[in-house]
KOLPA-865600 format. One record per residue (C-alpha): y, z, x; residue in one letter; residue number from 1. Coordinates in nm, 4 decimals, decimal comma. Example, Ala and Ser with C-alpha at 12.3 -4.5 7.8 and 13.67 -1.06 7.14 Angstrom:
v/w/u/residu/num
-0,4500/0,7800/1,2300/A/1
-0,1060/0,7140/1,3670/S/2
// end
This chain:
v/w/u/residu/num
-1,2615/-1,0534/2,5327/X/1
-1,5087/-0,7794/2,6105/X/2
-1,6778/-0,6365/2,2954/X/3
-1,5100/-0,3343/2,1518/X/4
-1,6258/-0,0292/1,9870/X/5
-1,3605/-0,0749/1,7035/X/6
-1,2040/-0,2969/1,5473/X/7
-0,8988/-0,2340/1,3183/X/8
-0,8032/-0,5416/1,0980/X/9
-0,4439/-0,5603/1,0345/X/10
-0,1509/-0,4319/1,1849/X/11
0,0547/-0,2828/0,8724/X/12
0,0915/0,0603/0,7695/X/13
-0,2255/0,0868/0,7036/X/14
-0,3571/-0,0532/1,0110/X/15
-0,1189/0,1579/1,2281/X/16
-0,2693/0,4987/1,0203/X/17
-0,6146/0,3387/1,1324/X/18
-0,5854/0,2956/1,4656/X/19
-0,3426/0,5748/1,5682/X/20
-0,6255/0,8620/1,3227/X/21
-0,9593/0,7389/1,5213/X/22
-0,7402/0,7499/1,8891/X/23
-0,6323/1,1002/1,7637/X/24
-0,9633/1,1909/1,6964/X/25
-1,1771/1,0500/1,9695/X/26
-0,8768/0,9766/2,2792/X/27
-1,2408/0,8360/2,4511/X/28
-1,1783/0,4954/2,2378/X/29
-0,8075/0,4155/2,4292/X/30
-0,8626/0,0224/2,5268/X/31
-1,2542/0,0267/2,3481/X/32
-1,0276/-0,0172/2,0305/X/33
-0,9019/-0,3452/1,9327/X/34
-0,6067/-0,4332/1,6086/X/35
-0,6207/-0,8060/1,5030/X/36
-0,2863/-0,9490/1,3492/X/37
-0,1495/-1,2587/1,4385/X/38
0,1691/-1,1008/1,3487/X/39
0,3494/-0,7939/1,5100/X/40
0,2789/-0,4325/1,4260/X/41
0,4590/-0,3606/1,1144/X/42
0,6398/-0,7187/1,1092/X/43
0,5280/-0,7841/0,7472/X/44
0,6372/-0,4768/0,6147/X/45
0,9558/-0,4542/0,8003/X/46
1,0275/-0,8225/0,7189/X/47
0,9672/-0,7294/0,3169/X/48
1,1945/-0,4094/0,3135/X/49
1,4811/-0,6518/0,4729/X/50
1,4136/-0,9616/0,2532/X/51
1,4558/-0,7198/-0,0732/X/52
1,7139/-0,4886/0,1181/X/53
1,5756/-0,1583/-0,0044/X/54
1,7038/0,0973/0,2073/X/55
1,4544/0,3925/0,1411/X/56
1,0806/0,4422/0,0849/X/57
0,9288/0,5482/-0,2086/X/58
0,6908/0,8419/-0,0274/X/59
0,7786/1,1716/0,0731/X/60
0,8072/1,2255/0,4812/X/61
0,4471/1,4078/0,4973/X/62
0,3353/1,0295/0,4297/X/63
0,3232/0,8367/0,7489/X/64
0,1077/0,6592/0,9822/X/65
0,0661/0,9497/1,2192/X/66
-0,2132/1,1625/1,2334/X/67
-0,0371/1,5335/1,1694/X/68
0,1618/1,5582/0,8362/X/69
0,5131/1,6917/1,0012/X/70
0,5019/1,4371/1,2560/X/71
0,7914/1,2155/1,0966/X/72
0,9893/1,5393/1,0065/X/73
0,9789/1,6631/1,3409/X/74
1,0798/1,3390/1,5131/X/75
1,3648/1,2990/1,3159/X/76
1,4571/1,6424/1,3815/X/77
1,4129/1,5927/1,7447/X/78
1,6482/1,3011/1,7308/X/79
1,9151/1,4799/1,5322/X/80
1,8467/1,2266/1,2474/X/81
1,7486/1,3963/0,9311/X/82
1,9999/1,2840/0,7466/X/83
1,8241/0,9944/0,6761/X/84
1,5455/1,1574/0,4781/X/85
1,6794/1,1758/0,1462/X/86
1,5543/1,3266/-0,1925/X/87
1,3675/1,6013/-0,2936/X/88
1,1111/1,4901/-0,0874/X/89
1,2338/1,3550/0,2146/X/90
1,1756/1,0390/0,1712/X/91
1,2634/0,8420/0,4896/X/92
1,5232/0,5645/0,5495/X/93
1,3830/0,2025/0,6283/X/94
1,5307/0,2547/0,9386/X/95
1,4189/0,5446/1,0357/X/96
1,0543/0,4719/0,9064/X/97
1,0582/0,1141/1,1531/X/98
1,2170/0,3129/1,4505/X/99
0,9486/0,6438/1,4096/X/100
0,6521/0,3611/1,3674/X/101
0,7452/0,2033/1,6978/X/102
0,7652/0,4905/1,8734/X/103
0,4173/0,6438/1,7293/X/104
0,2829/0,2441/1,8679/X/105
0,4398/0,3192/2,1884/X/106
0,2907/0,6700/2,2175/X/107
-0,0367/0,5943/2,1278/X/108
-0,0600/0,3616/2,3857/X/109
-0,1186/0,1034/2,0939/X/110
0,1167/-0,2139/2,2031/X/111
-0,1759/-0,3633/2,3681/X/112
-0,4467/-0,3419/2,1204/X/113
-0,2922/-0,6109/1,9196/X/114
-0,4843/-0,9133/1,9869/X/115
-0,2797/-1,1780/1,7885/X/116
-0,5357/-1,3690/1,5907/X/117
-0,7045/-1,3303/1,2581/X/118
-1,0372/-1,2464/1,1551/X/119
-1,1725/-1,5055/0,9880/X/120
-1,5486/-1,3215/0,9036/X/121
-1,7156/-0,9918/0,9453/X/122
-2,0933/-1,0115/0,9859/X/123
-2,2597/-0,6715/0,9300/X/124
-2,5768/-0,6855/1,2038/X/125
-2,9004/-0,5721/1,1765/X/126
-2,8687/-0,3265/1,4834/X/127
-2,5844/-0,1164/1,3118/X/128
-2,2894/-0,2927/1,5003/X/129
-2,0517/-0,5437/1,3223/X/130
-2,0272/-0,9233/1,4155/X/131
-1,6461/-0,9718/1,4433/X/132
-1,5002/-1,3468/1,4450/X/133
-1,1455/-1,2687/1,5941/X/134
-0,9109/-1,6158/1,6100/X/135
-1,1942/-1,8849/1,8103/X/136
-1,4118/-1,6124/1,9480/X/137
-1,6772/-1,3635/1,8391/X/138
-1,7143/-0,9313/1,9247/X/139
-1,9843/-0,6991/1,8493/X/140
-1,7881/-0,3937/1,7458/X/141
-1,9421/-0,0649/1,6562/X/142
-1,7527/-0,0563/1,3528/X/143
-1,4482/-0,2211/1,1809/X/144
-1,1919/-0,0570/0,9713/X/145
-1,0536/-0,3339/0,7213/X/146
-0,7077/-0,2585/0,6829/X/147
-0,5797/-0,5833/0,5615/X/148
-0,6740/-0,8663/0,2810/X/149
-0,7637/-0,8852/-0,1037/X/150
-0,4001/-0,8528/-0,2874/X/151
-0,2490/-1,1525/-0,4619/X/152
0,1006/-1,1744/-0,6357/X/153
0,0181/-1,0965/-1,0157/X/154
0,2374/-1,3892/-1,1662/X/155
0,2179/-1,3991/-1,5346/X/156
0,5437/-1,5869/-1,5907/X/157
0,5135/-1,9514/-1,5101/X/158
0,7787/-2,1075/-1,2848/X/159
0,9057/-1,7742/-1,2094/X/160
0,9828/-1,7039/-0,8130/X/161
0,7261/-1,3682/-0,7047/X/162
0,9152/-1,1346/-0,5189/X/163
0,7042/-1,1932/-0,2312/X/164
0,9547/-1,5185/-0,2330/X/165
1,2875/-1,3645/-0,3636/X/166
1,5931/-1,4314/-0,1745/X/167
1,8511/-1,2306/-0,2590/X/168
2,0730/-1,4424/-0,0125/X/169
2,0573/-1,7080/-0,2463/X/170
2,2478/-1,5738/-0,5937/X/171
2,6106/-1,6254/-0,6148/X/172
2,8606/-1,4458/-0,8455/X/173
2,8751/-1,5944/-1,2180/X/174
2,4881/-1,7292/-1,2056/X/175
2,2531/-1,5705/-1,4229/X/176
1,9259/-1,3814/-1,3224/X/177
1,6376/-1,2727/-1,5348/X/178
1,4319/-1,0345/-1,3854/X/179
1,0742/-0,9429/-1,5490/X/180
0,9285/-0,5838/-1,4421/X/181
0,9630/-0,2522/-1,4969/X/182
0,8985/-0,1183/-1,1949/X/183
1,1189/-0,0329/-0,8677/X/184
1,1003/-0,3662/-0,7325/X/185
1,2426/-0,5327/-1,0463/X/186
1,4706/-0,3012/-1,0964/X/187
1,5732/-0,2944/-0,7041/X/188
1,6166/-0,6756/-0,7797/X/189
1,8151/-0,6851/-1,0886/X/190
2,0457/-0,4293/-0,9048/X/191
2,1046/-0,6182/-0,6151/X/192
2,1704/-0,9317/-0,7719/X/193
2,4453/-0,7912/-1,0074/X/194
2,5613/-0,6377/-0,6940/X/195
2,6622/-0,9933/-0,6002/X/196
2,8458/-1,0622/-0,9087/X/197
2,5405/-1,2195/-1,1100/X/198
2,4655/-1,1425/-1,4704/X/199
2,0904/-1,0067/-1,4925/X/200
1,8938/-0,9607/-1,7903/X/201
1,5826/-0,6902/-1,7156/X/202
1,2783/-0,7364/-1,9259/X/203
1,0429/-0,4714/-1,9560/X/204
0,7027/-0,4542/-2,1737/X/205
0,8168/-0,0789/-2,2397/X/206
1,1665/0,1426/-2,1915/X/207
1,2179/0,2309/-1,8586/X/208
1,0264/0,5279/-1,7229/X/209
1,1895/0,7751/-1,4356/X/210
0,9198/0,9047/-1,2172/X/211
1,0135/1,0232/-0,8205/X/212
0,7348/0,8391/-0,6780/X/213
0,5245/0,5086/-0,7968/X/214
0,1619/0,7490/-0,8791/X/215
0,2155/1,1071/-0,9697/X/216
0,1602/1,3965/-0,7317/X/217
-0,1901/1,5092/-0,9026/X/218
-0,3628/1,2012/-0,7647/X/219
-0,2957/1,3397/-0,4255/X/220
-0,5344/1,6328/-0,5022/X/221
-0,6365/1,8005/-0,8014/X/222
-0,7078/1,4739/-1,0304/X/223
-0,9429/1,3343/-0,7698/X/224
-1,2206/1,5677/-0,8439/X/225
-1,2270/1,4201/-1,1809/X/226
-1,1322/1,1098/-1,0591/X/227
-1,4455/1,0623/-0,8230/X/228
-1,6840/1,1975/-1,1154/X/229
-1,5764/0,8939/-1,3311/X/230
-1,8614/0,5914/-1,3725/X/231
-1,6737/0,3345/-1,1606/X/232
-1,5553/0,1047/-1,4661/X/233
-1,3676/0,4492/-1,5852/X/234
-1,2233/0,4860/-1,2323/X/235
-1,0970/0,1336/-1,2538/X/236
-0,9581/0,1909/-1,6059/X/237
-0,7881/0,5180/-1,5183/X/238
-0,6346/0,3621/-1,1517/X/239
-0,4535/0,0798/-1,3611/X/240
-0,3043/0,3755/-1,6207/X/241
-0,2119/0,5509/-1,3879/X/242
0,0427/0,2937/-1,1949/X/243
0,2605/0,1862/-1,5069/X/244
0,6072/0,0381/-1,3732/X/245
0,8837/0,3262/-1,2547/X/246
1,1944/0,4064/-1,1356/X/247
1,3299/0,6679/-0,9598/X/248
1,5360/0,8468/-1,2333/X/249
1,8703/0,7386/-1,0163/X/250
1,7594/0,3757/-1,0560/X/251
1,6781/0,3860/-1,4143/X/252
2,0253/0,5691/-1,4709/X/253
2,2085/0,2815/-1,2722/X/254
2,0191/0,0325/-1,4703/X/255
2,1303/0,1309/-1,8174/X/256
2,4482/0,1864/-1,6797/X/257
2,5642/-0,1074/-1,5121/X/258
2,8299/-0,3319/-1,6474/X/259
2,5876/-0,6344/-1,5077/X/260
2,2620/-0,5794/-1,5964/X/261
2,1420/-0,6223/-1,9707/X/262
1,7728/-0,4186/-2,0519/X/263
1,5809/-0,5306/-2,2685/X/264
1,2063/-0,4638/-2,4192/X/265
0,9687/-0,7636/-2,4835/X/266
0,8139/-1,0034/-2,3118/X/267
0,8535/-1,4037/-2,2114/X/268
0,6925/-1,6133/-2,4187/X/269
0,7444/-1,9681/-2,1812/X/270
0,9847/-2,1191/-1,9948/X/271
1,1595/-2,4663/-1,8784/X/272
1,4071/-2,5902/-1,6425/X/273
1,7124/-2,3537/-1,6372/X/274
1,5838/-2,1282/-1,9346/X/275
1,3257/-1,8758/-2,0688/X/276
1,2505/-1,7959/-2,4491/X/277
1,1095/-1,4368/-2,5278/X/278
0,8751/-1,3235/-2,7051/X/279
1,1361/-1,2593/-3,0014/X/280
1,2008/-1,6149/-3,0010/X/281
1,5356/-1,5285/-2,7980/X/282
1,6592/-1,8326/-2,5286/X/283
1,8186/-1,7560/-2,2141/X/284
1,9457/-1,9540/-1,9856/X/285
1,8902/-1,8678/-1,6050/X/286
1,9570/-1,9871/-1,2835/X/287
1,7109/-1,7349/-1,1399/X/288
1,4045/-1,6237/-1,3273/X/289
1,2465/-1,3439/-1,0644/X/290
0,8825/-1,1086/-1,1398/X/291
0,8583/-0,7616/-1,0288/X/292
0,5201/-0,7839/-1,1731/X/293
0,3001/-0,6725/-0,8316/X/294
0,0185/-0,7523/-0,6878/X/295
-0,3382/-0,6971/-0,7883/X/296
-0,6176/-0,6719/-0,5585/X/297
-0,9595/-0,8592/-0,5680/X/298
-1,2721/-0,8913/-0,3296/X/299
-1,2353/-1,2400/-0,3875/X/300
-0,9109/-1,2573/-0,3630/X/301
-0,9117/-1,3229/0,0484/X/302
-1,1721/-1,5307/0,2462/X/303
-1,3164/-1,2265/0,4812/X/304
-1,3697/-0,9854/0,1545/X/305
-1,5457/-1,2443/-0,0125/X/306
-1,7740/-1,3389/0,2421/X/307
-1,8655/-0,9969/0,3066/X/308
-1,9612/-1,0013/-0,0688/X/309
-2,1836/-1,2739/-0,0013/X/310
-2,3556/-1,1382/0,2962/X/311
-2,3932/-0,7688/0,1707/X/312
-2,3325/-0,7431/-0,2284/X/313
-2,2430/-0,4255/-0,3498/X/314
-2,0786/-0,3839/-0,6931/X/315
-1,7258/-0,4924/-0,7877/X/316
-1,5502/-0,3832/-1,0837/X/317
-1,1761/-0,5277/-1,2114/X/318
-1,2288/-0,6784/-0,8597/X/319
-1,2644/-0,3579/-0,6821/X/320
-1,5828/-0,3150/-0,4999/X/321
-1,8113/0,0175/-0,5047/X/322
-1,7569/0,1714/-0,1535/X/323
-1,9577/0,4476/0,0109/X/324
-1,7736/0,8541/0,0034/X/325
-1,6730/0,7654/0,3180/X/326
-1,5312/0,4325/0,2264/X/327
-1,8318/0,2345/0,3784/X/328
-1,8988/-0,1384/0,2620/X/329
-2,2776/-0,1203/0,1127/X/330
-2,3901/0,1202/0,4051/X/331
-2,2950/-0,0744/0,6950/X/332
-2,0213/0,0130/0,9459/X/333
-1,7161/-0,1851/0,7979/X/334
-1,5016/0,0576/0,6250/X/335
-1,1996/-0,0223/0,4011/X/336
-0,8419/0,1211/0,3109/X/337
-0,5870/0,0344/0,1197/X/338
-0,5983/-0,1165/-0,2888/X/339
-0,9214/-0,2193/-0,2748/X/340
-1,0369/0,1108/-0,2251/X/341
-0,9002/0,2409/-0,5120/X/342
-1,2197/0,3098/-0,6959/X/343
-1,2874/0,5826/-0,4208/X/344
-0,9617/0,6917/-0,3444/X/345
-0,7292/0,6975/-0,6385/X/346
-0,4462/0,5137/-0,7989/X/347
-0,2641/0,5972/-0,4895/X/348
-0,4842/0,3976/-0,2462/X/349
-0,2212/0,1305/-0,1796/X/350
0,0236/0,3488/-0,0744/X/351
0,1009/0,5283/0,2599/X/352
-0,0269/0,8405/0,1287/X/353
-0,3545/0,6380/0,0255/X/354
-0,3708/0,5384/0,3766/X/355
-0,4005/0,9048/0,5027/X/356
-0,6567/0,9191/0,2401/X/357
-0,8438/0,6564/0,3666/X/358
-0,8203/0,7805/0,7490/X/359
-0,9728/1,1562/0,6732/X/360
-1,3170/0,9591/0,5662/X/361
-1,3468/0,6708/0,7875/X/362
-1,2614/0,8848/1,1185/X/363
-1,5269/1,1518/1,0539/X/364
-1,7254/0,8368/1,0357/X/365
-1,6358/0,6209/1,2797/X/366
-1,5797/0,9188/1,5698/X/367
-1,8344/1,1892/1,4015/X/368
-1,4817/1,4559/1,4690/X/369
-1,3861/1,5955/1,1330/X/370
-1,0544/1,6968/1,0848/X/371
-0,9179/2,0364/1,1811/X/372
-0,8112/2,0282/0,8266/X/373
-0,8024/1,8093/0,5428/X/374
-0,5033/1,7310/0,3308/X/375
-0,6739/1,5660/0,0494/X/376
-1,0506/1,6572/-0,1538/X/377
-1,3187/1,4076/-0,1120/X/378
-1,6377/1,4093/-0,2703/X/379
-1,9696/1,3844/-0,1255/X/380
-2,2413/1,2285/-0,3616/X/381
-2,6385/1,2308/-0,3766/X/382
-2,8426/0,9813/-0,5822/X/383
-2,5221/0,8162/-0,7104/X/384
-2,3776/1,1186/-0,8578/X/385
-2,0968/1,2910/-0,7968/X/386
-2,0304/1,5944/-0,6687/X/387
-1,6424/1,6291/-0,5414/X/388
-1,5973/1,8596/-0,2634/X/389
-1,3327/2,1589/-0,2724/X/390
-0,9849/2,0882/-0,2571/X/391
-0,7935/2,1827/0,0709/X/392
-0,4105/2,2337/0,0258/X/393
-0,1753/1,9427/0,0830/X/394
0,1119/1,9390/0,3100/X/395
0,4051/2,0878/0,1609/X/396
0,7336/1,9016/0,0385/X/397
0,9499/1,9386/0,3935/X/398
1,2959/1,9758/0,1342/X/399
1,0999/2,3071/-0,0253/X/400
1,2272/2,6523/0,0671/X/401
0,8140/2,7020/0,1109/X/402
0,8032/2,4705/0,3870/X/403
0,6988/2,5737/0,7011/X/404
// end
């Protein structure tokens, strides 16, 4: 393994938007740029979507792993298949989303970056470049985009099944399913499993709450500004308020009206074998007792954050650490995207608009090419204050009479 000039950790969504923004940037780093997964691009996600059988994303169709904003749209057009972008704002079938990310890993000329291995440490060096330990062998990389690690399931109900483990397969008609969340997933959940003839009780800390997507449109554009002017223990503060649990409104409405599926407000108090007692002092019995709770991200949450921590400190808040404008780890060439950088991106980090985010700062970066245009404002800052830079316009909704 010859050493590369990048190295792109993770082959997600995320890790796709990585590697497909720096090739678009700089085509000079085709086969000098290297993914690490030991899994397929894009198998984790897919195998997720299939496990919980949701059949549509919760993004609009401007937010995708290829570099130009109407690349989705027009692909789909192209393949007479926009019927499967649904919603007010397009939002793409799970289908069409897995076939369109193939195709941009074909195109790209990406099928053979994947080297299937983990890395196990990144070791910033004192000559700039980045000491990579792929699977049982080392690369010096000129820098490494980290687009993988630091989330853990947030289980706060003992003996309760994460849906990271759900199986949907396994509920048969006349059982009974409690389902704690308020959010999509839980709600996706307690759907499905009245679907196949279950009885599902729903508990949620507060009433449901319709909202089109999971972080509201603002946090695309004009709340950074403010965002990225915050002290970082404000940022972290006003990241978590801003991603309460939400429906779509068409989710909510099938909740409350299903025959099947009971809602109701509190929270569990503890559980045993085949039954759960609210907070209210309520029992119910269960055969299934499912969280929609999340996950929550943490530096020290996955073995290669953590030793980066050790090896170049840098600040962490709520577990989140203090990155650089342009999403640098403590000045050295290891840049990160997705929910752990929140603090510099926005409630919305975790999501596939986040990782657009995340591309326009690293690729300047990484390539020294800034974009022909950005989508989304991002500050610049001088003796640790902030000073966000002016907002460019966004991409607009494709279902709009505005758009193009």
């Amino acid at each position: 393994m010859t050493d590369p000039e990048v190295v792109v950790v993770g082959a997600g969504p995320h890790g796709l938007t990585a590697a497909a923004a720096l090739l678009g940037a700089d085509p000079g780093l085709r086969g000098r740029l290297l993914v690490a997964d030991p899994a397929p691009w894009l198998a984790g996600w897919d195998a997720r979507f299939a496990r919980l059988e949701l059949p549509v994303l919760r993004s609009a169709c401007v937010h995708h792993p290829a570099p130009a904003p109407y690349a989705l749209l027009d692909w789909a057009r192209a393949r007479g298949r926009t019927a499967e972008l649904t919603g007010p704002v397009g939002s793409p079938g799970t289908g069409l989303f897995a076939d369109f990310c193939r195709w941009l890993v074909t195109r790209s000329g990406l099928a053979g970056a994947r080297v299937p291995a983990a890395v196990t440490r990144l070791r910033p060096r004192d000559d700039g470049r980045v000491e990579v330990t792929v699977g049982r062998r080392r690369v010096r990389a000129g820098a490494v985009v980290l687009a993988a690690g630091g989330a853990r399931p947030h289980v706060p109900v003992p003996r309760a099944r994460h849906s990271d483990r759900v199986r949907l397969s396994a509920v048969r008609p006349g059982q009974r399913v409690v389902v704690v969340g308020g959010g999509l997933t839980a709600g996706h959940l307690a759907l499905r499993a009245a679907d196949r003839g279950a009885r599902v009780l729903l508990v949620v800390r507060a009433p449901l709450r319709a909202r089109l997507m999971d972080v509201d449109a603002g946090w695309l554009g004009r709340e950074l500004p403010g965002y990225a002017a915050l002290p970082p223990a404000e940022r972290a503060a006003a990241a978590r308020r801003a991603r309460p649990g939400t429906v779509p409104a068409a989710v909510r409405d099938a909740l409350l009206g299903s025959g099947s599926v009971q809602v109701r407000q509190g929270t569990v108090a503890r559980t045993a074998p085949g039954c759960v007692q609210l907070a209210d002092g309520a029992t119910v019995a269960t055969d299934h007792l499912w969280l929609g709770t999340g996950s929550r991200f943490d530096v020290r949450a996955h073995p290669v954050t953590a030793g980066l921590a050790t090896d170049v400190p840098v600040e962490v808040v709520d577990g989140l650490p203090v990155l650089g404008p342009d999403l640098s780890w403590g000045g050295t060439r290891v840049f990160l995207t997705g929910g752990l950088a929140a603090l510099e991106l926005g409630p919305a980090a975790r999501g596939l608009a986040g990782a657009r985010m995340a591309a326009e700062r690293y690729t300047e970066a990484v390539t020294g090419v800034a974009p022909a245009r950005r989508q989304y404002p991002a500050p610049t800052r001088s003796a640790g204050a902030a000073a966000p830079a002016a907002r460019v316009g966004s991409p607009v909704c494709p279902t709009s009479p505005a758009c193009r």
